[in-house]
Residue frames relative to the residue before (quaternion, step in Angstrom):
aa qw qx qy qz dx dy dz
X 1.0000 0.0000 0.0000 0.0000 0.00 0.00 0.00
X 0.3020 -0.6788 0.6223 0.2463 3.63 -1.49 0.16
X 0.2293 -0.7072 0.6530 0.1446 3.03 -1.28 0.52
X 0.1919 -0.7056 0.6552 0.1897 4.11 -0.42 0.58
X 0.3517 0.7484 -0.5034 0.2505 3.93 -0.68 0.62
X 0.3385 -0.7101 0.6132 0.0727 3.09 -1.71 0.56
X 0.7348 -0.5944 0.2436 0.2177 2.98 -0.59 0.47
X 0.7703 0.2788 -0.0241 0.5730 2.84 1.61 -1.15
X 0.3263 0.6846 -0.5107 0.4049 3.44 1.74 0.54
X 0.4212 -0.5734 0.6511 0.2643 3.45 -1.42 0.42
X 0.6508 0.5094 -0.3529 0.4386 3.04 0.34 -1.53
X 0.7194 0.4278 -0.2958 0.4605 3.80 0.25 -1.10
X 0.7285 0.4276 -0.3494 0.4053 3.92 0.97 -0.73
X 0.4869 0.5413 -0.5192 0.4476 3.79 1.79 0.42
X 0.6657 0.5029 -0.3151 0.4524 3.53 0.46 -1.03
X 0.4725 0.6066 -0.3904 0.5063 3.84 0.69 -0.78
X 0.7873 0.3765 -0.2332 0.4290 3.83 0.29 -1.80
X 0.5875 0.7038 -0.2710 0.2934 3.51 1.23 -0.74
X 0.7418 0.4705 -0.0979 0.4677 2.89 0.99 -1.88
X 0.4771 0.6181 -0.2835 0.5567 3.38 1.55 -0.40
X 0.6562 0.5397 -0.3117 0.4254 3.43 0.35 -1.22
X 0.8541 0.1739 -0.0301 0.4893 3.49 0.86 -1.42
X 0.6331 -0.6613 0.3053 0.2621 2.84 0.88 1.71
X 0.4158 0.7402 -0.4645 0.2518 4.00 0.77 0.93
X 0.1609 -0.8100 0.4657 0.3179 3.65 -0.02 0.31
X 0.1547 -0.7461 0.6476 0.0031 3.64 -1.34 0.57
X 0.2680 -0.4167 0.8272 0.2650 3.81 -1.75 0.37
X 0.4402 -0.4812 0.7568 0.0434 2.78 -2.03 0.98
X 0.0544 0.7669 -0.6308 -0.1045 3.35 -0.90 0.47
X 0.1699 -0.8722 0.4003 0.2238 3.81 -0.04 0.83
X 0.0984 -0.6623 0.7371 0.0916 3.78 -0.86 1.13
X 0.4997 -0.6416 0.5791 0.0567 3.04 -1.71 1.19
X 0.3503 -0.7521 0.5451 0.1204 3.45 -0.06 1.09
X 0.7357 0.2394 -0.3008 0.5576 3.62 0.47 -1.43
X 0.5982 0.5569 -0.4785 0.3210 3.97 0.06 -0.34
X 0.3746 -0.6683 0.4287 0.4789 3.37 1.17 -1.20
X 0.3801 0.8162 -0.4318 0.0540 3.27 0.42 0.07
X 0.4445 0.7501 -0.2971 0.3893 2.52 1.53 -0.04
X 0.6805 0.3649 -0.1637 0.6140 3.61 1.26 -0.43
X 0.2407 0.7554 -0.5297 0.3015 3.61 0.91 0.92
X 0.4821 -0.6797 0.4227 0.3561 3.76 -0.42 0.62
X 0.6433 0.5954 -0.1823 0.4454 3.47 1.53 -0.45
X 0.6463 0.5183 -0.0602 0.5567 2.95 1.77 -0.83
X 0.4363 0.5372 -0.3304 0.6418 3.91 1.66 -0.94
X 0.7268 0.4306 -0.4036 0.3515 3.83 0.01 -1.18
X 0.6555 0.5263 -0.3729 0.3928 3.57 0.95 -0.66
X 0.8092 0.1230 0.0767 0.5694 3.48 1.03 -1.76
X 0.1838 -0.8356 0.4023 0.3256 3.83 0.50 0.77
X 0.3324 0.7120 -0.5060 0.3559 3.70 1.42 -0.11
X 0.0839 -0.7276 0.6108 0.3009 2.89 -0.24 -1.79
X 0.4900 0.5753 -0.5332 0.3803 3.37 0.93 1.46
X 0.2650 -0.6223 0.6044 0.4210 3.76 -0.87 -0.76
X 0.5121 -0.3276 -0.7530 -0.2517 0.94 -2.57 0.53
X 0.1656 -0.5127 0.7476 0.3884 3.32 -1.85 -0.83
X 0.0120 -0.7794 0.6212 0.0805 4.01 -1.26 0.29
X 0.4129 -0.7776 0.4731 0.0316 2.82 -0.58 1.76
X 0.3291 -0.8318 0.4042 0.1909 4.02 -0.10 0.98
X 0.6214 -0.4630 0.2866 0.5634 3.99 -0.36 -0.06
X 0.9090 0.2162 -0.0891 0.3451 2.77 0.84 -1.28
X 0.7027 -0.5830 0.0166 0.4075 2.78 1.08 2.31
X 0.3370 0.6955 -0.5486 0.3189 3.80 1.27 0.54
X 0.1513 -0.7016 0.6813 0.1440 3.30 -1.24 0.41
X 0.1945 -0.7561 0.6244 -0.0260 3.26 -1.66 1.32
X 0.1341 0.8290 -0.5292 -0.1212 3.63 -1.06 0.47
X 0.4743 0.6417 -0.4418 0.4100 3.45 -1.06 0.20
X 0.0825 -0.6403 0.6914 0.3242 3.80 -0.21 -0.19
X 0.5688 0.5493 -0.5615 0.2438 3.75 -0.35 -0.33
X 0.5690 0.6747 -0.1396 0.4489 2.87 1.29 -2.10
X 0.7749 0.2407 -0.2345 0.5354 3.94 0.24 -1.70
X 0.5309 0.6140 -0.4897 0.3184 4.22 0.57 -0.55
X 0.6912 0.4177 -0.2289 0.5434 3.52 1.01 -1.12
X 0.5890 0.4896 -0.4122 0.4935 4.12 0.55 -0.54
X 0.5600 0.5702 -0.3317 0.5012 3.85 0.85 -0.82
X 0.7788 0.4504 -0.2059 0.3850 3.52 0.62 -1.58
X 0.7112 0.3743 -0.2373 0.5457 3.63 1.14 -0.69
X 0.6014 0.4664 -0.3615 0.5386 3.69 0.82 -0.56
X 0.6807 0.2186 -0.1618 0.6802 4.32 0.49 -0.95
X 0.1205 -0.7585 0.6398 -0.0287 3.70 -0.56 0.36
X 0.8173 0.1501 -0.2897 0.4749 3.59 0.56 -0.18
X 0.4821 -0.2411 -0.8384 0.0814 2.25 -1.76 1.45
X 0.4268 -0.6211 0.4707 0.4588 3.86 -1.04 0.27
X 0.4196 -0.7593 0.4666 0.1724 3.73 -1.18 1.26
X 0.6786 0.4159 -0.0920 0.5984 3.53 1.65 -0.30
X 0.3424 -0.7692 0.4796 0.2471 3.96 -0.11 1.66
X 0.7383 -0.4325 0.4405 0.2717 3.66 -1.73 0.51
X 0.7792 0.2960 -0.2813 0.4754 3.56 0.51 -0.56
X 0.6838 -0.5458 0.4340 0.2150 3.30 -1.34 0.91
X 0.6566 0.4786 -0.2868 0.5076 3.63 1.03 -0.86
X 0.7065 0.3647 -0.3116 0.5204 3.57 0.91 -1.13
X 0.5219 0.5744 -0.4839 0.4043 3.69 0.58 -0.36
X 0.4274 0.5913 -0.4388 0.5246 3.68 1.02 -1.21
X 0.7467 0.5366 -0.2992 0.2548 3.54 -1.09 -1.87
X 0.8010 0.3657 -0.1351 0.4543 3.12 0.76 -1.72
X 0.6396 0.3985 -0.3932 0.5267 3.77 0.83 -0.20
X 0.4818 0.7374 -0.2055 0.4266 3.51 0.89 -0.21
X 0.6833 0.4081 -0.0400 0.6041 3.27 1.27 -1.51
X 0.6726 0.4986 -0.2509 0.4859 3.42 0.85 -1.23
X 0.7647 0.3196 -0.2937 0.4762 3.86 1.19 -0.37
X 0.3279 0.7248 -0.4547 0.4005 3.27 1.01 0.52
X 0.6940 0.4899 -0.0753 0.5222 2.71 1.48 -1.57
X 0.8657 0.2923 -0.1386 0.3819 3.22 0.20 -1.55
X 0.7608 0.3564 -0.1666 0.5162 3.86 1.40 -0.21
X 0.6123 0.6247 -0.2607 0.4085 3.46 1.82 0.07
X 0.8415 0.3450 0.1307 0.3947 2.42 0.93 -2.17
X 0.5147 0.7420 -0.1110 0.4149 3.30 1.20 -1.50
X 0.8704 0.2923 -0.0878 0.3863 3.05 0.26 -1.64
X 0.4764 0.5763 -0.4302 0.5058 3.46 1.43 0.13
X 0.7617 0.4398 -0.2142 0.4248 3.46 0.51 -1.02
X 0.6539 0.5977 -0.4183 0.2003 3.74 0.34 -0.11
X 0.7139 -0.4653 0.1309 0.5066 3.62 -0.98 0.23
X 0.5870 0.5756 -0.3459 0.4522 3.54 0.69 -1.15
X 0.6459 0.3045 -0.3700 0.5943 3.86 0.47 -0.42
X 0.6139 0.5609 -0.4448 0.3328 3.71 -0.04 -0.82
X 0.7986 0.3585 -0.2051 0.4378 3.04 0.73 -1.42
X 0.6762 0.5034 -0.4257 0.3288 3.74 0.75 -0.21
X 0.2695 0.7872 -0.3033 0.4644 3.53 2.08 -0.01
X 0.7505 0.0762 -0.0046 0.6565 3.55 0.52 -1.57
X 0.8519 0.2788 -0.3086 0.3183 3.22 -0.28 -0.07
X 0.8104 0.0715 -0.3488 0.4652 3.78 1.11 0.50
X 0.6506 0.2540 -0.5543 0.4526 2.91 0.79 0.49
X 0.6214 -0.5421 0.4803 0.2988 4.18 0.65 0.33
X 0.4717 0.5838 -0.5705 0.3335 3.81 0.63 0.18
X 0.7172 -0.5280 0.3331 0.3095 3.94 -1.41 0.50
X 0.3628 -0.5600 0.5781 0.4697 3.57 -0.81 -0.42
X 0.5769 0.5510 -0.4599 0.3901 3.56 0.48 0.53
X 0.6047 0.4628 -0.3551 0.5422 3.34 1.76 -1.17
X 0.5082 0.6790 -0.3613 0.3875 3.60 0.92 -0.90
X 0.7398 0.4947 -0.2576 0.3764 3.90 0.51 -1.56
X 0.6668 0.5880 -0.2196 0.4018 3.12 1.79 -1.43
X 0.6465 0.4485 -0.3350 0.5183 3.54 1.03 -0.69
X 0.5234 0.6444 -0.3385 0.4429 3.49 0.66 -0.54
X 0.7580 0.5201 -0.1228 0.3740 3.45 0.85 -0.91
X 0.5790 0.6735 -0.1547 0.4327 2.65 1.67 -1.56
X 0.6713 0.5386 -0.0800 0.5028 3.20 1.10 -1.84
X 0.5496 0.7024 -0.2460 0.3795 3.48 0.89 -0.99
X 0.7624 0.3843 -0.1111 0.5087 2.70 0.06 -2.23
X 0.5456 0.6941 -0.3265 0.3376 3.90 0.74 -1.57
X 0.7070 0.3897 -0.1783 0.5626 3.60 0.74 -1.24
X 0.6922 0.4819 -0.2934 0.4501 3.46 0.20 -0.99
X 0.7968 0.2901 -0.2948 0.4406 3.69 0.43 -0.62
X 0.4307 0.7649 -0.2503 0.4084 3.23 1.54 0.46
X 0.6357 0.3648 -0.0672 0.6769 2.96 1.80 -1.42
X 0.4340 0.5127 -0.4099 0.6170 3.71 0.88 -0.48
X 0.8959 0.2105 -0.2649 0.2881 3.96 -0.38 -0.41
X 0.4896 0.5223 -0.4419 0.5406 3.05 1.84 0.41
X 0.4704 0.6113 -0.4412 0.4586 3.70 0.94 -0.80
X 0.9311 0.1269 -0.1850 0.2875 3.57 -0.05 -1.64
X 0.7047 0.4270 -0.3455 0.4491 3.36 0.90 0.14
X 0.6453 0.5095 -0.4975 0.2766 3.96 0.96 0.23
X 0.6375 -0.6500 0.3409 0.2345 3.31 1.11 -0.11
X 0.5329 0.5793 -0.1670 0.5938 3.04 2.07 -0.70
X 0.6737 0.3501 -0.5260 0.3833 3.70 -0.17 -0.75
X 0.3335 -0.6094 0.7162 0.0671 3.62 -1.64 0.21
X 0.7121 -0.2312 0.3291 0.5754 3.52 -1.26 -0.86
X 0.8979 0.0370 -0.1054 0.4259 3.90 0.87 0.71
X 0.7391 -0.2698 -0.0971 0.6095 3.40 -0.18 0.61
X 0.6834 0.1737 0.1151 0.6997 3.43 0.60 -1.97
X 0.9473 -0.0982 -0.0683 0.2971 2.83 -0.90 1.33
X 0.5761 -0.5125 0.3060 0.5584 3.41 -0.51 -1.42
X 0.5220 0.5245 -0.4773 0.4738 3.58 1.13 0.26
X 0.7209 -0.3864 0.5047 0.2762 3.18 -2.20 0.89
X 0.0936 -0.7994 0.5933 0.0109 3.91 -0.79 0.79
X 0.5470 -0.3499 0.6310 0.4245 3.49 -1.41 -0.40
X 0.7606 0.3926 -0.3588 0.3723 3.79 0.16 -0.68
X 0.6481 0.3807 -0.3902 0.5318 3.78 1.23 -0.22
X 0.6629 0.4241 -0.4627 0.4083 3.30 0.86 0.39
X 0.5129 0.4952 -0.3284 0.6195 3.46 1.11 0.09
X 0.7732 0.4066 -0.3093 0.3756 3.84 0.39 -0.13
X 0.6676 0.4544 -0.3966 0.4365 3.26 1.01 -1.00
X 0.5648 0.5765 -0.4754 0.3501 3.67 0.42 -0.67
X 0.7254 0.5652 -0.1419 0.3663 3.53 0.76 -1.50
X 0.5245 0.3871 -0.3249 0.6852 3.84 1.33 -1.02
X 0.5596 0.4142 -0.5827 0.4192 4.46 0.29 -0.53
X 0.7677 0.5166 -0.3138 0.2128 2.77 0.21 -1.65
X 0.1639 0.6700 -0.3442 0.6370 4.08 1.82 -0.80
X 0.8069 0.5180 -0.1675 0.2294 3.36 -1.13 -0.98
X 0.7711 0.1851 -0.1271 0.5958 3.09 0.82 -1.69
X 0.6363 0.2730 -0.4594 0.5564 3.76 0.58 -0.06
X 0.5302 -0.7020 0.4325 0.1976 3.82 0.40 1.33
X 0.0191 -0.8163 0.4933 -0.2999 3.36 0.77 1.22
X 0.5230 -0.6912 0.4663 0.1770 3.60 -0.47 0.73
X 0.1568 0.8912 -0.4257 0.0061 3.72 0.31 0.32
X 0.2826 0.6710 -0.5744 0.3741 3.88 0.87 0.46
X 0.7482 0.4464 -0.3856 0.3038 3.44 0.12 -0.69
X 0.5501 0.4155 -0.3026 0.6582 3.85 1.81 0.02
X 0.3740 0.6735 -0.6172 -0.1600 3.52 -0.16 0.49
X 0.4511 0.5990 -0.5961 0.2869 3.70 0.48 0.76
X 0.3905 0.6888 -0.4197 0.4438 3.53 1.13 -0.38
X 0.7068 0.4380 -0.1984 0.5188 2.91 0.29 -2.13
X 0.6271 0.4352 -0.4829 0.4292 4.10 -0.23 -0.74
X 0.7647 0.4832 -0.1981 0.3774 3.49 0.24 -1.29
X 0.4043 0.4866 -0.3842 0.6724 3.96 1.35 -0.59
X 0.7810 0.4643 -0.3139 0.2755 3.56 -0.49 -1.09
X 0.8176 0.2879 -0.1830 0.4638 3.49 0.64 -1.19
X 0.4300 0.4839 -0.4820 0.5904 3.89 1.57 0.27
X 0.7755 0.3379 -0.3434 0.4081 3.57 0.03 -0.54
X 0.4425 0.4877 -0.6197 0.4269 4.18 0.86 0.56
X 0.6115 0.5708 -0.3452 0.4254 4.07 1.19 -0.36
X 0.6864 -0.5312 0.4155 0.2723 3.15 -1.45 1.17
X 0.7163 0.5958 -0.1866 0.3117 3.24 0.53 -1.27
X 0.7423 0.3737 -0.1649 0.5311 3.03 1.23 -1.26
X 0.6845 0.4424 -0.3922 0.4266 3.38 1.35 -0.74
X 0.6731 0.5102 -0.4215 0.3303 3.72 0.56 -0.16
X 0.5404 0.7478 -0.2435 0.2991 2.95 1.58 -0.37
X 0.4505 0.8554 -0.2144 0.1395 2.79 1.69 -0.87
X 0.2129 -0.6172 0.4914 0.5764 3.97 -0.30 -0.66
X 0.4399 0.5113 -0.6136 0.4106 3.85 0.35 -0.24
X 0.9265 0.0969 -0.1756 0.3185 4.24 0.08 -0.35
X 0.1403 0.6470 -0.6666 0.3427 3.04 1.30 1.65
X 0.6408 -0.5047 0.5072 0.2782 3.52 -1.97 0.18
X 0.9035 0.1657 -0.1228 0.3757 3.31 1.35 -0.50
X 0.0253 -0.7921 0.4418 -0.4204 2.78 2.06 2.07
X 0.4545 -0.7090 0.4350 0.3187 3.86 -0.24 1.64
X 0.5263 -0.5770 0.5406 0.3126 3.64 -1.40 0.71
X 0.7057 0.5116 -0.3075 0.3817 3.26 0.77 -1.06
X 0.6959 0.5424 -0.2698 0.3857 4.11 1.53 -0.15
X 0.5782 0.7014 -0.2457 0.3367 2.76 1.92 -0.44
């Protein structure tokens, strides 16, 4: 399989943690987000958005979305399963995973960033501030589902690996690198911590993509 991504894509650092999880192998192919590449005429044919990821299947299907390819992974590879047996916890965990992926996320990516400073002219200070805003907003969102449903365990739901810790850890990194205060989540933080002692999640990382800047390293 291919994987289209960037290093710094969440969306691209769930599917990364997935395919890992279920033991699939993949070429990375890296589209530059800040370069644009992402709007290459060569690239549009693959993903007419023009975001990542896009994951190209053996058998030359093309997928986009990470919701969309997280769940095709889960029903096509079934073991380990990424979504719990009961209907109620299934709920929780899609639930969590759109906090993330339909709340939070989408405020914070480049295409918005950049139309912030550069069409509508606002600072990189107004720019950090909304970032935050949005940040923090989600994050203390999940932080109050953690402590008060009763459900999370040694990870989101329970004690098994979920769609929602794959939708979080990217999102508390992501926190992180726009230096984002995070004490006020320390389930997050517990739950970032003990997904990342795992291969899966740790290779996943953007620190060990192929096209992670020399100059950050």
């Amino acid at each position: 399989m291919q994987l289209f991504s960037y290093w710094r894509s969440l969306a691209a650092f769930r599917v990364r943690i997935a395919l890992n999880l279920k033991g699939q192998a993949f070429d990375v192919v890296s589209t530059d987000l800040i370069k644009g590449e992402q709007f290459d005429p060569d690239y549009l044919k693959i993903n007419p958005q023009g975001v990542v990821p896009a994951l190209v299947t053996d058998d030359g299907q093309t997928l986009t979305q990470s919701m969309a390819i997280l769940e095709y992974l889960d029903e096509v590879f079934p073991e380990p399963a990424l979504m719990p047996a009961d209907a109620m916890a299934r709920a929780r965990v899609r639930a969590l995973c759109m906090i993330t992926v339909a709340d939070t996320h989408p405020l914070v990516v480049p295409r918005i960033r950049k139309y912030i400073t550069q069409d509508m002219g606002h600072s990189q200070e107004d720019l950090d501030a909304w970032i935050g805003n949005w940040q923090k907003a989600g994050l203390a969102a999940i932080e109050a589902h953690l402590a008060d449903d009763g459900t999370s365990g040694k990870y989101c739901e329970g004690d098994e690996i979920s769609l929602a810790d794959l939708c979080l850890v990217p999102q508390l990194g992501a926190a992180m690198l726009f230096k984002v205060d995070i004490s006020p989540y320390p389930n997050c933080k517990r739950i970032f911590d003990e997904c990342m002692t795992l291969p899966a999640f740790f290779d996943a990382r953007p620190q060990a993509q192929p096209d992670f800047p020399e100059e950050m390293k």
